[in-house]
N, C-alpha and C positions, 0 to 999 in steps of 0.2 A: 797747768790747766787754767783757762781760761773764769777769773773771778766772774766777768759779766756774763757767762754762759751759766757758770754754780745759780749765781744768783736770778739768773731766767727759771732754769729748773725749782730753784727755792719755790718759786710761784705757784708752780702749777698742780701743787696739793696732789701729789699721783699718791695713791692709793697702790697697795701691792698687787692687786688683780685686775688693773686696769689694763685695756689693750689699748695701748698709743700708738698716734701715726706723727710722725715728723712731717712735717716738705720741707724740702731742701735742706738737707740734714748736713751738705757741706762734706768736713772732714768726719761727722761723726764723734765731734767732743761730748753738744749732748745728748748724744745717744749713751757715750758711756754712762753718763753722770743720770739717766732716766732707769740704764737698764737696773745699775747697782739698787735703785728704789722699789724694782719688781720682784715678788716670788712668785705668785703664779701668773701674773701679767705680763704681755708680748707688746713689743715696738717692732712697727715697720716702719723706716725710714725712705723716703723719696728723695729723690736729687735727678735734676736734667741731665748733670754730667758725667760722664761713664769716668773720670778719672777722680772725680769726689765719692762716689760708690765704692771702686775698687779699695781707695784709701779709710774710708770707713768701716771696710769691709775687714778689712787688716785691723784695724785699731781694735776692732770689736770680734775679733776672731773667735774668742772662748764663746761670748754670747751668741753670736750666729751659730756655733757647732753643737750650743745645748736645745738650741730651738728657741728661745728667747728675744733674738731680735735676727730681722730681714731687713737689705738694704735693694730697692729696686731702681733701677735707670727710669725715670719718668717725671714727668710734668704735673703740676695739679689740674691742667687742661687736659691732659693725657692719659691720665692714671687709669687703670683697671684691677681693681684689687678685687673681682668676682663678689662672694656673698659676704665679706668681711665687714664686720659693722665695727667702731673706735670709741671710747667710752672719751674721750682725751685724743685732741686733735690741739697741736701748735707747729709755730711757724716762728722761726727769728730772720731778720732784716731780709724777708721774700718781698718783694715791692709789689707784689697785685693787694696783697692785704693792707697794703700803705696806699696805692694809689686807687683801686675799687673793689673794699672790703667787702661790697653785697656781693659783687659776683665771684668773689675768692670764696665767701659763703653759700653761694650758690651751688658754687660748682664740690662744695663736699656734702652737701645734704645727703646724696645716696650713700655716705660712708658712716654717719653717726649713727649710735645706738640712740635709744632713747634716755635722755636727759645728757647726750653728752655736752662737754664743753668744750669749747673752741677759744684758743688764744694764740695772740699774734704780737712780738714784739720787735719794735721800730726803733731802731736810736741811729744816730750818727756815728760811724766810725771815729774814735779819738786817731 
């Protein structure tokens, strides 16, 4: 398991009934390490790549099958998550939140509840 992914998740203070959204969730490392933090709270995870989906989708099999988290093929451009609002909205090394965080922000206002919070973490590949 990924230390600099635990330690992403350390951050982001999830709450058990929090409903989080990922983008670009990748293989879904931390999706695991988000869902193990939820009891009655849901993650939906996005990913543009239908073969980072599938693989997360595997990884997180039990929690996709109790209802607890969903991984969809989609873009933060593209997304359509219908009436879903996210209490907890993050992003690890996505580059629109690196290269123009307003309109990475922009473009999830229709998905936040009220008072959510949004975080985005940047490093460099070691």
């Amino acid at each position: 398991m990924s230390e600099r992914l635990r330690g992403v998740v350390g951050q982001l203070a999830i709450r058990p009934g929090d409903r989080v959204l990922e983008i670009g969730c990748g293989q879904g490392v931390a999706a695991t390490l988000v869902c193990e933090l939820l009891s009655t709270g849901t993650l939906t995870a996005i990913d543009r790549s239908t073969r980072m989906i599938e693989a997360a989708t595997r990884r997180n099999a039990s929690y996709v099958a109790s209802g607890k988290a969903e991984f969809l093929i989609a873009s933060l451009e593209d997304m359509n998550l219908g009436d879903r609002r996210f209490d907890l909205v993050f992003a690890v090394r996505v580059g629109l939140f690196h290269r123009d965080p307003g309109r990475a922000n922009a473009l999830l206002e229709p998905w936040l509840a009220p008072g959510a919070r949004v975080l985005s973490f940047f490093d460099i590949p070691v």
